[in-house]
C-alpha positions in Angstrom: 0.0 0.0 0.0 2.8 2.5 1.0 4.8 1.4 -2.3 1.8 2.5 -4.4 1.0 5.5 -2.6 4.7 6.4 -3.0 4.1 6.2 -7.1 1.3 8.4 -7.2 3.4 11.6 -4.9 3.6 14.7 -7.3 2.6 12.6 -10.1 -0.2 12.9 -12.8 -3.4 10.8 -13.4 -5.3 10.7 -15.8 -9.5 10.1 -15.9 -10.2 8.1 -18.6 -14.2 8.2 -18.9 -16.6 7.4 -21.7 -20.3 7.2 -21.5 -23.2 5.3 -24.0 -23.8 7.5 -26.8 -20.5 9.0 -27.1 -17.8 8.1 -29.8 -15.0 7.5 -27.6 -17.6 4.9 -25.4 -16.2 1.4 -24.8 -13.8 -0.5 -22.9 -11.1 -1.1 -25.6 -11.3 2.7 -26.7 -10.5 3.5 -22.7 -7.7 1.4 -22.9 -6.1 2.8 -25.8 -6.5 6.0 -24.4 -5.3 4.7 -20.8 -1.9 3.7 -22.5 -1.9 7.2 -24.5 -1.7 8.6 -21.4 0.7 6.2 -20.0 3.1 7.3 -23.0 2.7 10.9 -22.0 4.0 10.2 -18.6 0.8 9.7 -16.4 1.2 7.5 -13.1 -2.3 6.0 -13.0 -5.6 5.8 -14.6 -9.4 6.8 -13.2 -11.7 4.8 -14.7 -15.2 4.4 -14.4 -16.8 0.6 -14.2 -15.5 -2.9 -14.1 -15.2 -3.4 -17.9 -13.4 -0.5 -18.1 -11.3 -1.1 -14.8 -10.4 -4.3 -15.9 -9.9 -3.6 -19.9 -7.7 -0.7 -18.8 -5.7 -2.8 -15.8 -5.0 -5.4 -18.5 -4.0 -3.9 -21.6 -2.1 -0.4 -19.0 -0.6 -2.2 -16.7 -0.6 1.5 -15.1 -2.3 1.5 -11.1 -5.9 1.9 -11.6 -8.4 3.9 -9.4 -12.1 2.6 -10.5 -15.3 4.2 -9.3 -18.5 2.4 -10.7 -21.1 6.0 -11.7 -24.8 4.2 -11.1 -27.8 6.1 -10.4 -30.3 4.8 -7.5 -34.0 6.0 -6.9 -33.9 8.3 -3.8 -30.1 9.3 -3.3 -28.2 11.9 -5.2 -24.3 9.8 -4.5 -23.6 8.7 -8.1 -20.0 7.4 -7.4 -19.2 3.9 -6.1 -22.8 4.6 -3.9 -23.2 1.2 -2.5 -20.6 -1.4 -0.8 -21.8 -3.6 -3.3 -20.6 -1.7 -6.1 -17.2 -1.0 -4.4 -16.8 -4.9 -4.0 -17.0 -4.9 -7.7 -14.9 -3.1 -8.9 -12.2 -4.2 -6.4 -12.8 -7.6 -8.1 -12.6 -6.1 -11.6 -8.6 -5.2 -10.9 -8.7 -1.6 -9.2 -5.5 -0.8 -6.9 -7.3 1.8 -5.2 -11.6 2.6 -5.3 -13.0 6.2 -4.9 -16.4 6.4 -3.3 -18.6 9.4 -2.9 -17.6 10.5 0.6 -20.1 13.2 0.9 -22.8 13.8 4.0 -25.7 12.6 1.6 -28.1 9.8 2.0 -26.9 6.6 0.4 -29.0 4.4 -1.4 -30.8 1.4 0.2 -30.1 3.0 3.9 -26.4 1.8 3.8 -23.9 4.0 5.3 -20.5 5.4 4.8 -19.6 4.0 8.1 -20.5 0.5 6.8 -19.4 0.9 3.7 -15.7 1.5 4.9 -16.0 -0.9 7.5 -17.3 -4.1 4.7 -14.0 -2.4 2.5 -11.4 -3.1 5.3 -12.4 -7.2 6.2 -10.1 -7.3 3.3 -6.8 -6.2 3.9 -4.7 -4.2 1.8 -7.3 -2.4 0.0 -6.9 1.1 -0.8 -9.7 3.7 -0.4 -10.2 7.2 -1.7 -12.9 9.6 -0.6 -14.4 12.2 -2.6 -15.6 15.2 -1.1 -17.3 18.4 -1.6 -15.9 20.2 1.4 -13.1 20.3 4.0 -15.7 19.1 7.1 -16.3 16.2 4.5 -12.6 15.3 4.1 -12.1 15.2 7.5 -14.8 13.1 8.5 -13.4 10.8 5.9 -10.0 10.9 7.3 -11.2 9.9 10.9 -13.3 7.1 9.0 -9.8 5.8 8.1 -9.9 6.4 4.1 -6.3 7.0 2.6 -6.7 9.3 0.2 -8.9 12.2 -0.2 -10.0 13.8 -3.5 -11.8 16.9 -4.1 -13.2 15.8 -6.9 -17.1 16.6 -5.3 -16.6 20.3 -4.9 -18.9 22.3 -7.2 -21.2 19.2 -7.7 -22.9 19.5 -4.1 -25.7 21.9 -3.8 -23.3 23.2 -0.5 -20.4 23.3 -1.9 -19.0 26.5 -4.2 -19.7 26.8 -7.4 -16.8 27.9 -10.1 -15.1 27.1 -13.5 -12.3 26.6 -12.3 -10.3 24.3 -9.2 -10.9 24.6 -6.1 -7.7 25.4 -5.1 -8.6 27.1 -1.6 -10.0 23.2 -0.7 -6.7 21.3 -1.9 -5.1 24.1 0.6 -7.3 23.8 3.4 -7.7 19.5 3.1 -3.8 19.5 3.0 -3.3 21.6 6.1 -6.2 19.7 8.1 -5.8 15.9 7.3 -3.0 13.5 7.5 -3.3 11.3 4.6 -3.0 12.8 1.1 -5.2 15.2 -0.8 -5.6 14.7 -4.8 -6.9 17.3 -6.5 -9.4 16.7 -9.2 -12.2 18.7 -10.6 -12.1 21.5 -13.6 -8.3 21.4 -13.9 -8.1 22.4 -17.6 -4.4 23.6 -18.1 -0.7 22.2 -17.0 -0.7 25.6 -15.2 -3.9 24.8 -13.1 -2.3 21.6 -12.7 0.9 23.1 -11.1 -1.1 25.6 -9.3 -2.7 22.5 -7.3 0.8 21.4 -6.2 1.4 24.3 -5.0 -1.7 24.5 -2.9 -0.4 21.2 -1.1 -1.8 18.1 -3.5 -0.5 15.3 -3.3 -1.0 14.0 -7.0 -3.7 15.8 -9.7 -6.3 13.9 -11.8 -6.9 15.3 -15.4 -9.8 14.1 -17.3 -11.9 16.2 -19.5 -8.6 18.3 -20.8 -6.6 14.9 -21.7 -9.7 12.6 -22.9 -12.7 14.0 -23.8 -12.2 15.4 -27.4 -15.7 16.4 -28.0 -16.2 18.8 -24.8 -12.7 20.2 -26.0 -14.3 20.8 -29.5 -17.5 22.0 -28.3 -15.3 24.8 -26.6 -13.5 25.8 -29.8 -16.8 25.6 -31.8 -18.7 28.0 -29.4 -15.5 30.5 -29.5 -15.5 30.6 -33.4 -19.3 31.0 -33.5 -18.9 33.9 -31.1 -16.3 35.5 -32.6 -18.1 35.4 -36.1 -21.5 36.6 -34.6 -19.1 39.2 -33.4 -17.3 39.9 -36.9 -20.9 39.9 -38.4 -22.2 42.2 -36.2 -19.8 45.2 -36.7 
């Protein structure tokens, strides 16, 4: 656990995410794009189901932090909700599993309590929280997770709202809890990216900037078609 934890110090990982409908979807696109970023020098890969966990854990050989995105009726946490769910993807090859570490209700009445508690019969498995908010990191530390991520911040109806990172959380997280903070959440440039170093993160995780082509062209196409409404309008 220490060995792995040791890789990921000031190191880059990348989110490689695809969902139904989109070009990119499927778990042999993910892994191609896992060992893309493996060639550009990231230390691990975020990925999003067992198919993917496992496609990508295969053909990467890269550590791989799965979460499992599912929807229940009545609950608003979305990643790895249930211990269930965490169990799976475990199985499907993760290193290390992020669960939505927030205050909310969990689906089914389970608890975040129980859910680290079924996690750690196991030994050696390696659990990350993320959280919207520095109360919710900390709670997460006492519960004995081992890595905290602020990948919830802006996605809570309590937590602050911006384009950008949340660098003020990285900051605070790093100065109030023990184990190490990851940043994650809007960091579109390598200057963001070394910004959240600076604030005291332990590693940063990329997604939407590295590998998701279409939001990156949607950008561009909305900045031409204003700048030509623009033009036309003079």
């Amino acid at each position: 656990m220490e060995k792995l934890l040791e890789q990921l110090k000031g190191q880059l990982i990348v989110s490689c995410q695809a969902y139904p409908g989109e070009a990119l979807y499927g778990s042999h696109i993910m892994a191609a794009m896992a060992n893309a970023a493996k060639d550009g020098g990231a230390a691990a890969i975020r990925a999003n189901s067992p198919q993917d966990v496992t496609a990508i854990k295969e053909g990467c050989g890269l550590p791989v932090i799965g979460i499992w995105k599912r929807s229940y009726p009545g609950s608003d946490v979305y990643i790895t909700p249930c211990l269930s769910d965490a169990e799976l993807i475990f199985a499907a090859g993760a290193d290390i599993v992020a669960v939505d570490a927030t205050g909310r209700e969990r689906p089914g009445g389970e608890t975040l309590e129980g859910l680290v508690s079924g996690i750690r019969r196991q030994p050696g498995r390696l659990l990350m929280a993320d959280v919207s908010t520095v109360e919710e990191g900390i709670a997460a530390a006492a519960l004995g997770f081992d890595l905290i991520s602020t990948t919830l911040s802006g996605y809570t109806p309590y937590s602050p709202k911006s384009d950008g990172p949340d660098f003020r959380l990285v900051a605070e997280l790093a100065a109030a809890v023990q184990v190490p903070v990851i940043a994650e959440g809007r960091i579109h440039t390598p200057g963001e990216a070394a910004e959240a170093f600076r604030a005291g993160a332990y590693a940063v995780v990329v997604g939407t900037a590295i590998t998701r082509p279409h939001t990156l062209t949607e950008q561009f196409a909305r900045a031409i078609l204003g700048a030509g409404s623009a033009r036309d309008g003079r």
